[in-house]
N, C-alpha and C positions, 0 to 999 in steps of 0.2 A: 271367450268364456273362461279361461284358465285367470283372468284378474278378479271373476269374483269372489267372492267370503261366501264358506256355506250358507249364512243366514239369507247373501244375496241371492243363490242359487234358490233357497227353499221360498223365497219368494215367487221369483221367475217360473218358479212349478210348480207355486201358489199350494206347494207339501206346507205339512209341521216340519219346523226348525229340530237338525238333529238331536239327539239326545246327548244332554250336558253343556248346551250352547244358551243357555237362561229359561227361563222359564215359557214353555211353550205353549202350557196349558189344554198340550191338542189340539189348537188352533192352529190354522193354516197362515204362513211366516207370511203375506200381504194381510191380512186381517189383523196379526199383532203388530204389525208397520202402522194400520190404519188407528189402531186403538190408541197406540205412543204417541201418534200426530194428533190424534184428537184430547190427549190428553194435554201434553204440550200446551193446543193452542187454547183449554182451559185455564193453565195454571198459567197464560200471558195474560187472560181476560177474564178476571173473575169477577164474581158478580158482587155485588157493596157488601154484601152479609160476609161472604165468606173471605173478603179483605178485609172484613173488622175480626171477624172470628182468628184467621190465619195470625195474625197482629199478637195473640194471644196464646197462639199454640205452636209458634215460628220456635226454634232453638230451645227445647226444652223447659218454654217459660212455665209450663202449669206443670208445677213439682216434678220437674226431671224430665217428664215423659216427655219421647220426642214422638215425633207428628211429621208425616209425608203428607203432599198436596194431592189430588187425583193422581191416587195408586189406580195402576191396571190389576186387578187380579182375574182371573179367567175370561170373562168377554164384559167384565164390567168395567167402569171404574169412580172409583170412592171418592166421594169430596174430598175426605181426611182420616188417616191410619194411621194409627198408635199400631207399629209391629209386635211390638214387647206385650203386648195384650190383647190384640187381635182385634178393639176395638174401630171400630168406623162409626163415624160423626159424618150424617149426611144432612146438609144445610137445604129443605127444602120449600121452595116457593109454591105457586098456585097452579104450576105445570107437570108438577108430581101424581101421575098416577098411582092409586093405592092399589088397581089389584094388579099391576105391572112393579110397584113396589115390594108387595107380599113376594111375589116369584121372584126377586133380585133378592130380599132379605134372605127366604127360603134356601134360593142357592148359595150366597155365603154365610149360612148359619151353618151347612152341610161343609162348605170345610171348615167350619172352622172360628167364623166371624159372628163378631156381638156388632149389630148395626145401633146404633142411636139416633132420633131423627127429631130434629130441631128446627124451627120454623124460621123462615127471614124475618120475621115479625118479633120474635123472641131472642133474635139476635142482636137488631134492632133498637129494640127497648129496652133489654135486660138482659146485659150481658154477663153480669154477674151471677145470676140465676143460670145463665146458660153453658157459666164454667164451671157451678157448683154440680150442674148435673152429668156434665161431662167424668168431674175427678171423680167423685163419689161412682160410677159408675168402672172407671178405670181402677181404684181401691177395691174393687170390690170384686173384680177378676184377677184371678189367676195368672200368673206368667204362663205366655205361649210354651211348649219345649219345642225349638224349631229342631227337623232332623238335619243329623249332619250333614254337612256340604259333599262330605265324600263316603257314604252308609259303603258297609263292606260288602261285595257282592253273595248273595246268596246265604247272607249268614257266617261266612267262615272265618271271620275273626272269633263266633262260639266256639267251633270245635273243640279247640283245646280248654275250655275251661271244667273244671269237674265238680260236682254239685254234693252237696251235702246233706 
């Protein structure tokens, strides 16, 4: 037992992953094992739309913005996330639930996230249509402020400051 990594342990006891060991989401550390795997063997096997799309939003191609493949963000995960904006571009076919869609928009609109949602068919055909509503979309939000990596506990880097 003493060779495993907390993360492995918090597996093993199917807990959340300690705090400060990435993001945990309050997810139980086998569940966010299963979600990385699963996302993984997304981003090895994507489907035609989102290998034309990806083509397009690979290294910064559509004006700087960079773009992750199936990001995990709390027990979901997103075709495509623009960090810097919060944006998600979900590519979807004829297997997309809308009111199972509502309740995944709903919940990353609550932290935080602009979802986009784009049809394989309009990927498809018109992908130039489909990058203009992407940028236009991305221009039109706001920079994220992501909080610090290491916030001061409880406030006390304030104390000493004095107010005018």
């Amino acid at each position: 037992m003493a060779d495993l990594t907390p993360f492995d342990d918090a597996k093993r006891l199917n807990t959340p992953p300690l705090q400060g060991r990435g993001r945990g989401w309050g997810l139980a550390a086998g569940r966010i094992a299963q979600l990385q795997d699963r996302a993984a063997d997304m981003r090895r096997n994507p489907t035609e739309p989102e290998k034309r799309l990806w083509r397009h939003l690979n290294n910064g191609q559509l004006a700087g913005y960079k773009f992750r493949r199936q990001a995990v963000i709390q027990s979901w995960i997103a075709d495509f996330l623009c960090p810097r904006k919060g944006l998600i571009v979900e590519v979807d076919g004829d297997t997309h639930a809308s009111a199972a869609d509502l309740r995944r928009d709903a919940g990353l609109a609550a932290l935080g996230y602009r979802v986009l949602h784009v049809t394989n068919a309009d990927v498809m055909r018109d992908m130039e249509a489909v990058l203009r509503l992407v940028l236009n979309t991305l221009e039109a939000l706001p920079d994220r402020r992501a909080p610090h990596p290491n916030p001061s506990p409880e406030g006390e880097g304030l104390n000493g400051i004095e107010t005018i």
